[in-house]
Backbone as numpy.savetxt, mean C-alpha at the origin, in Angstrom:
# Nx Ny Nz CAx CAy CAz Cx Cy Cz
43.46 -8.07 -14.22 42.64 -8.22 -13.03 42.30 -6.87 -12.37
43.42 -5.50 -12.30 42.86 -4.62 -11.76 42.03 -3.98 -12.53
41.56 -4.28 -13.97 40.33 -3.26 -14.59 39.27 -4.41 -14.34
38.99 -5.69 -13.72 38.20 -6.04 -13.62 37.54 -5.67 -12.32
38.59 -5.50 -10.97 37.98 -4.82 -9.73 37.56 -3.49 -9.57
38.33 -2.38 -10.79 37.87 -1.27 -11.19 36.82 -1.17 -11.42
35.69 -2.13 -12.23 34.41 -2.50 -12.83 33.51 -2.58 -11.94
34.55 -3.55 -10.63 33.33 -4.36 -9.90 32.95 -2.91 -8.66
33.94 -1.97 -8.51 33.45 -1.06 -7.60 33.40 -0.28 -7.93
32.69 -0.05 -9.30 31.62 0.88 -9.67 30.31 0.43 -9.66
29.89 -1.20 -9.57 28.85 -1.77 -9.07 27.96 -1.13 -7.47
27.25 -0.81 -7.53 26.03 -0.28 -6.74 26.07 -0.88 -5.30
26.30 -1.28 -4.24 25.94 -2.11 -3.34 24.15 -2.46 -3.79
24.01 -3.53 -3.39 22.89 -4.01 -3.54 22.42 -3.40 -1.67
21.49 -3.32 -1.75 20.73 -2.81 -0.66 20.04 -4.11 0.36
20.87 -3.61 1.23 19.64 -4.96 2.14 18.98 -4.05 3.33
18.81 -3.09 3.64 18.61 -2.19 4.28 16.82 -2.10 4.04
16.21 -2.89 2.74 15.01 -2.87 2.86 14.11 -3.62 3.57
13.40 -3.12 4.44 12.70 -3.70 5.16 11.06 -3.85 4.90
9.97 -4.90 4.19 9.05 -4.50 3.81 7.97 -4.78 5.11
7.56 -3.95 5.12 6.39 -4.03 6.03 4.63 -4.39 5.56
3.73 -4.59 6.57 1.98 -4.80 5.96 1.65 -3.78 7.22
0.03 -3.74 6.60 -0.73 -2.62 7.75 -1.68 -3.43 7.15
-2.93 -2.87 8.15 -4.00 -3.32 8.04 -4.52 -1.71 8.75
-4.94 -1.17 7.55 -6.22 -0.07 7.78 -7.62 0.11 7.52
-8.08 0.02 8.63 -9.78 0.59 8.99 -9.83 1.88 8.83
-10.85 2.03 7.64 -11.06 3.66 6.89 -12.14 3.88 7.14
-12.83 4.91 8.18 -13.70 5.45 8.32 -14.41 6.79 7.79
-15.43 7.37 6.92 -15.67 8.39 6.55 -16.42 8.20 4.99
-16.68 9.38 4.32 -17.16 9.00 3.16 -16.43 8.05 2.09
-16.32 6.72 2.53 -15.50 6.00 1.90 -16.10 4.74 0.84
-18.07 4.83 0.47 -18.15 3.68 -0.06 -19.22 4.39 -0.85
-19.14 4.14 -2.15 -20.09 4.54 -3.08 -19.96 5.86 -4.07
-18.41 5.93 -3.59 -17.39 7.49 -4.32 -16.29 7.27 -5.06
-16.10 5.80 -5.45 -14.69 5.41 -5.84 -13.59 5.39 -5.16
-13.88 5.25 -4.07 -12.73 5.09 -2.79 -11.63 3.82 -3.38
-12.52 2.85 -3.64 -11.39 1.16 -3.77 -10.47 1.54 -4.63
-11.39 1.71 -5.85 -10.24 2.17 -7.03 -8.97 3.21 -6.95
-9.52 4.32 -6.32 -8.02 5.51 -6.05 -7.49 4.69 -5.29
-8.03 3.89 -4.30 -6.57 3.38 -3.35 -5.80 1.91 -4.17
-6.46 1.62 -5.34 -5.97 1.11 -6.32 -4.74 1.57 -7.11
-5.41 2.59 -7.79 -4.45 3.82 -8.49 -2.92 4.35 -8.09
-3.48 4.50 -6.76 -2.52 5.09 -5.43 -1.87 4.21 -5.37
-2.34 2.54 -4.69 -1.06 2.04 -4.86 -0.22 1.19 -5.51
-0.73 1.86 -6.75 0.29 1.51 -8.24 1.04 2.30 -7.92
1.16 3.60 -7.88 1.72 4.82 -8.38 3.12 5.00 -6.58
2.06 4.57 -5.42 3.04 4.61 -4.66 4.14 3.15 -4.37
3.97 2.34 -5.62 4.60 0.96 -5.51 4.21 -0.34 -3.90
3.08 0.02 -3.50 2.74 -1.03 -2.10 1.91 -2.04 -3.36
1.79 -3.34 -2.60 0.41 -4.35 -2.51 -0.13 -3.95 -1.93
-1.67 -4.93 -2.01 -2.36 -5.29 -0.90 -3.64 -5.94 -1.66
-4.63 -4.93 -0.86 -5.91 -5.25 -1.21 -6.72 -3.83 -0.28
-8.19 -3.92 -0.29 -8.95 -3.08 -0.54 -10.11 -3.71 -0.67
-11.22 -3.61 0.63 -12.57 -4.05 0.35 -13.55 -3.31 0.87
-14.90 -3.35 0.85 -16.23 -2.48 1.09 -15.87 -3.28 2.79
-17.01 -2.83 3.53 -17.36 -3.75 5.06 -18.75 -3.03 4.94
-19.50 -4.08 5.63 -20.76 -3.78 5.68 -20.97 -2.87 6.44
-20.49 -1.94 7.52 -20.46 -1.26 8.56 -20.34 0.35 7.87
-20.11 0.58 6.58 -19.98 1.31 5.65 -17.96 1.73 5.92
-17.06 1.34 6.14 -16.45 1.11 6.58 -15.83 0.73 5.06
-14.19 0.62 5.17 -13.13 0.15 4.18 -12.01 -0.20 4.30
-11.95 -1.40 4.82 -10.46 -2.59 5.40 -9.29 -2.17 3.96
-8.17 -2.35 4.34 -7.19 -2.08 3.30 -6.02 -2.59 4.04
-5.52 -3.47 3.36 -4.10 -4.26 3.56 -2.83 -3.76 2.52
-1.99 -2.84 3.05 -1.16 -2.14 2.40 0.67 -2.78 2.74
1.10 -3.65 1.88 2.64 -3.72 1.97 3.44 -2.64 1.15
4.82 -2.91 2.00 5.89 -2.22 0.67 7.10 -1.71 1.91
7.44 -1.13 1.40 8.44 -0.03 2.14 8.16 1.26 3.39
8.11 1.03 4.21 7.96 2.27 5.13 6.99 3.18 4.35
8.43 4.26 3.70 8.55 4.90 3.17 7.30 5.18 1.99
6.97 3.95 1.60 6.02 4.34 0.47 4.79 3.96 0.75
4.72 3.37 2.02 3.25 3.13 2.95 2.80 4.56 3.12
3.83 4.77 3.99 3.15 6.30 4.42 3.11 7.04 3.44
3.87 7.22 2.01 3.03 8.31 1.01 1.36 7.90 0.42
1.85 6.37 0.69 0.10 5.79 0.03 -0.87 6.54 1.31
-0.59 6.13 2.38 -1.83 6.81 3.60 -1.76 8.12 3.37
-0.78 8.39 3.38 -0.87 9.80 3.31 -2.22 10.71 1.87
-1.66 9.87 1.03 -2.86 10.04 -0.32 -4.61 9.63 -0.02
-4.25 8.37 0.76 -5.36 8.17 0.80 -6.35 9.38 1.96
-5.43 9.45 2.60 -6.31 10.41 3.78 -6.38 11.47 3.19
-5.51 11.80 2.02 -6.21 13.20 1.57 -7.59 13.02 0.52
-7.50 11.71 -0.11 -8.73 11.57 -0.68 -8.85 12.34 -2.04
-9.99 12.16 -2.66 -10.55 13.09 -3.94 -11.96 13.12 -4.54
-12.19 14.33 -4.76 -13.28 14.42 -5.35 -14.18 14.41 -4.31
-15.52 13.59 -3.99 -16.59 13.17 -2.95 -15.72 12.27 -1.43
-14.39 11.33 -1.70 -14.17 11.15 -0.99 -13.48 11.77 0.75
-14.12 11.47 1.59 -13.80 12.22 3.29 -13.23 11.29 3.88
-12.17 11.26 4.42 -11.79 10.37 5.48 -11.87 10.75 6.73
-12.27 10.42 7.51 -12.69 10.92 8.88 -11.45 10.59 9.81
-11.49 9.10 9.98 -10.73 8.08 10.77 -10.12 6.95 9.98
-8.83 6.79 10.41 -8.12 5.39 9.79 -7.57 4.78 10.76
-7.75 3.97 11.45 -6.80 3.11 12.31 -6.28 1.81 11.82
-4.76 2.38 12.25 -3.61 1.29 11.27 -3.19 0.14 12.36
-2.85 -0.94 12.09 -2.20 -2.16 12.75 -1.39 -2.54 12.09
-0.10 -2.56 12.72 0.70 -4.05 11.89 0.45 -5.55 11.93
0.67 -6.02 10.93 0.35 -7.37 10.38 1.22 -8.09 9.97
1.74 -9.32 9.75 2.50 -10.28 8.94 2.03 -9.51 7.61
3.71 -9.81 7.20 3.97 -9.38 5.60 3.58 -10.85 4.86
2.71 -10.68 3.79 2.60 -11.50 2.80 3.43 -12.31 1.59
4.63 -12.98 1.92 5.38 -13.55 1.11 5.06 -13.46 -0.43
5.34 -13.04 -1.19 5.33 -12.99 -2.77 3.75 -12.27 -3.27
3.65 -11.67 -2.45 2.58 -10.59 -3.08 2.98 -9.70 -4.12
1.89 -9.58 -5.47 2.78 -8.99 -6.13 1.89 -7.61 -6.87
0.12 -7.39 -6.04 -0.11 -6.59 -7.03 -1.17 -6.04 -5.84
-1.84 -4.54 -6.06 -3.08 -4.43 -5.52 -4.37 -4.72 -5.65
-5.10 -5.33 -4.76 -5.94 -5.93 -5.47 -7.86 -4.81 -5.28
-8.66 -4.93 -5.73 -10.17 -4.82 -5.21 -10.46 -5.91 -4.77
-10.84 -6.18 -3.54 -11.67 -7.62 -3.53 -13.21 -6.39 -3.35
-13.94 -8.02 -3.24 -15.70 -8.04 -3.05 -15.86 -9.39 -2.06
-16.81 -9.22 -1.20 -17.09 -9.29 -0.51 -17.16 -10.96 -0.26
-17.76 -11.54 -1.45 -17.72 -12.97 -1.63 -15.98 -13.40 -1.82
-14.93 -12.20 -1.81 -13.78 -13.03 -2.26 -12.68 -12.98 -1.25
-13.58 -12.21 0.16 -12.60 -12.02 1.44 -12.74 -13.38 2.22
């Protein structure tokens, strides 16, 4: 029995310390007709959030970003730096209800908001 408790506390604590959060950001600036949706696609593969990501007629770009604090703000952070043709001028963030079992980022279009 004691090489089995030896075993068990080399086991990891499991973490409950995670807290996932949503935003809802309004992206203002050269944000539609430069590949904006897609990098914030890319981005948040690479920074592990959900969400989604759509055009607004206002020339404007709504973005619903979950995940971790921590990896929200590296995604904004990317996104406000942008690439290539893309400018971000203005982003204003809100919190939102987190989305239960969300599991990927999405593009929507316009017919699918």
């Amino acid at each position: 029995m004691p090489a089995l408790q030896a075993c068990l506390s080399e086991i990891p604590p499991k973490r409950y310390d995670y807290v996932m959060k949503r935003y809802r950001v309004i992206v203002d600036g050269i944000v539609q007709g430069v590949g904006f949706r897609y990098f914030c696609m890319y981005t948040a593969k690479d920074c592990l959030v959900t969400g989604s990501v759509r055009n607004m007629s206002n020339g404007m770009v709504d973005i619903y970003v979950q995940g971790e604090e921590e990896n929200i703000n590296t995604f904004l952070d990317k996104v406000k730096e942008g690439i290539g043709f893309i400018r971000v001028d203005d982003m204003r963030i809100k919190p939102v209800p987190v989305v239960e079992g969300e599991r990927e980022f999405v593009c929507l279009y316009s017919e699918d908001w």
